[in-house]
C-alpha positions, 0 to 999 in steps of 0.5 A: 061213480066218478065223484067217489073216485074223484073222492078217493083220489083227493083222501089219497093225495092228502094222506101223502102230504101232496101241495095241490099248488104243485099240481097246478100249471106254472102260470107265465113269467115275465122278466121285464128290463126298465129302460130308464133304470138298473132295475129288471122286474119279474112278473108271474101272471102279470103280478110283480114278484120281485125286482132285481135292483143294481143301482150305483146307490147300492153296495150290492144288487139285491132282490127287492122287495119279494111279494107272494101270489096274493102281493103280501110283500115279505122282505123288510121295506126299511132302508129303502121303502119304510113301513110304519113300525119297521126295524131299522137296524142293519141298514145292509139287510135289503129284500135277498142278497147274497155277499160274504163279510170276509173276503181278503180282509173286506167286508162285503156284508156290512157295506151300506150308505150307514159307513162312515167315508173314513171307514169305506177302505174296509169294505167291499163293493159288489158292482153289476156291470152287465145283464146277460140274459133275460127271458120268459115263459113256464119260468123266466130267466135273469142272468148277470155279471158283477165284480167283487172290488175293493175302494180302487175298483181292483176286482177280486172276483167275477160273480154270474148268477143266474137266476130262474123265476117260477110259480103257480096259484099259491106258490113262488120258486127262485133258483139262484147259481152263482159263481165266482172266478178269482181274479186273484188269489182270494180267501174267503175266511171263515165269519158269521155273517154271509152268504145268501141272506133275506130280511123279512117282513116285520110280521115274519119275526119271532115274538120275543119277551126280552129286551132287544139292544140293535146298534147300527155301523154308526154306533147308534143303539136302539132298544125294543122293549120284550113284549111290546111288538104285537106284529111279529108271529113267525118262527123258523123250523129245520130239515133237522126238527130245530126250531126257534132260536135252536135253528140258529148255527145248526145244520140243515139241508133246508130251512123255513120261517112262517107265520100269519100275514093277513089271513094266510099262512106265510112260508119262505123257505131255502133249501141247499144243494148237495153240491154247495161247499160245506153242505148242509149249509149253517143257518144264521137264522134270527128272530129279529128277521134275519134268515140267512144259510152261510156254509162258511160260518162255522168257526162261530157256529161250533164255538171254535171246534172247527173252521171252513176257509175257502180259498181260489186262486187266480183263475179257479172257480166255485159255485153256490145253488140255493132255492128260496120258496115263498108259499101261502095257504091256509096252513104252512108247507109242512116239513115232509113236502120240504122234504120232497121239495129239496129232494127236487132240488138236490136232483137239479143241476 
């Protein structure tokens, strides 16, 4: 009797599309400060999950690199950990970053060891001067300070971001809210390339049969010839039903890319916050790897029809809440529990 009940439980959670990794008990985080370098890792169950890295060799502090429950890492390991095969254009695409390529005139995106010394005045600098908080537990908490500066170090913005760490059997989370006081008054004008961005695993990338032209910030062009690349299997799919390449410029409250890594059925996914400016957020998705959600991109994204410049004076406040998801199982996380997922989100604060 026990075992036919049992039966009917699991055929009524499966109809409902419920993730038997959801059920399962958050296995323990731990933040883990190195005493000997900027680096804070993040252990869940004793496996590293990422790394949050803010070295002075860095225009920025990313997230680096970002592994599932098994340990298939599925950022990108070019500039800073090669894989045979790997694409190596934008140098800047690094694990998970979040920037903006026009802020004042500067471009904050862009800026990597590739810019020439004669050309640095143009870009800007993300610079972590503190941690704030780390902690463990059911989920573990980093949270730290940076200054947006120019080439004289004049900072333009503080950033806080805090973020909180959590998983289960199969599944990752990463919460991330980040917000920026203008020390002066500052504009963030409407460009393509920001805001919260991820460079994926060469296995995540779509399959293409056209020819490919990438030139780095130092001029240099490489081309990848359609067809060739027997590794990249991902596509991407929209809160909307978008897919593929359609993804890109488009609306959406979430976003995920999937694909075979191994034997399992990879998934990353971000999902937006209704609080976010100019949500649903614009997704700067491309199949060459790079998976970004940039609200105030769309100028670009709607061929002019329309702008979002956001501006702060000195002293004013705004904040960005993002959640990325890396799952891993048989099948990918279908779009009803991203659904459900983001309407999770959308209740946090």
């Amino acid at each position: 009797m026990q075992n036919n009940i049992k039966c009917i439980l699991v055929f009524l959670l499966s109809i409902m599309g419920f993730h038997f990794s959801n059920a399962q008990k958050n296995a323990v985080v731990k933040v883990v400060k190195s005493a000997a370098e900027n680096k804070v890792d993040i252990l869940i169950g004793d496996k590293l999950f990422t790394s949050f890295l803010y070295p002075d060799s860095l225009e920025k502090p990313v997230l680096y690199p970002v592994l599932t429950a098994n340990g298939t890492v599925v950022t990108r390991g070019f500039p800073l950990n090669p894989l045979p095969g790997d694409p190596n254009d934008h140098p800047h695409h690094i694990g998970i970053w979040f920037n903006f390529e026009n802020l004042n005139g500067l471009d904050f995106w862009n800026n990597s060891y590739a810019i020439p010394k004669e050309k640095k005045r143009l870009y800007g600098w993300i610079k972590t001067d503190r941690i704030l908080e780390t902690s463990g537990g059911k989920k573990g908490v980093l949270a730290y300070h940076a200054n947006w500066t120019n080439q004289n170090n004049d900072v333009l913005l503080e950033e806080t971001t805090r973020f909180e760490f959590s998983g289960t059997t199969h599944q990752r989370i990463i919460d991330r809210v980040t917000t920026f006081k203008a020390n002066t008054e500052v504009i963030f004008t409407d460009a393509k390339d920001g805001m919260l961005g991820i460079r994926l695993a060469h296995a995540l990338q779509m399959p293409t049969d056209k020819d490919e032209k990438f030139t780095d910030d130092k001029g240099n062009v490489t081309v990848v010839k359609g067809g060739t690349d027997k590794i990249a299997n991902g596509n991407y799919i929209s809160s909307e039903g978008k897919q593929g390449n359609d993804v890109w410029s488009t609306r959406g409250r979430w976003c995920k890319v999937f694909g075979k890594m191994g034997k399992d059925s990879i998934t990353v996914a971000v999902i937006d916050h209704p609080a976010n400016p100019n949500y649903p957020t614009f997704w700067h998705a491309r199949g060459y790897g790079l998976f970004a959600a940039n609200p105030l991109g769309e100028k670009i994204f709607t061929n002019g029809k329309s702008s979002k410049n956001l501006s702060l004076k000195k002293g004013e406040s705004v904040s960005f809440r993002y959640r990325v998801i890396v799952d891993e199982g048989k099948t990918t996380t279908s779009s009803s529990q991203m659904d459900r997922l983001a309407d999770e989100f959308a209740q946090s604060k």
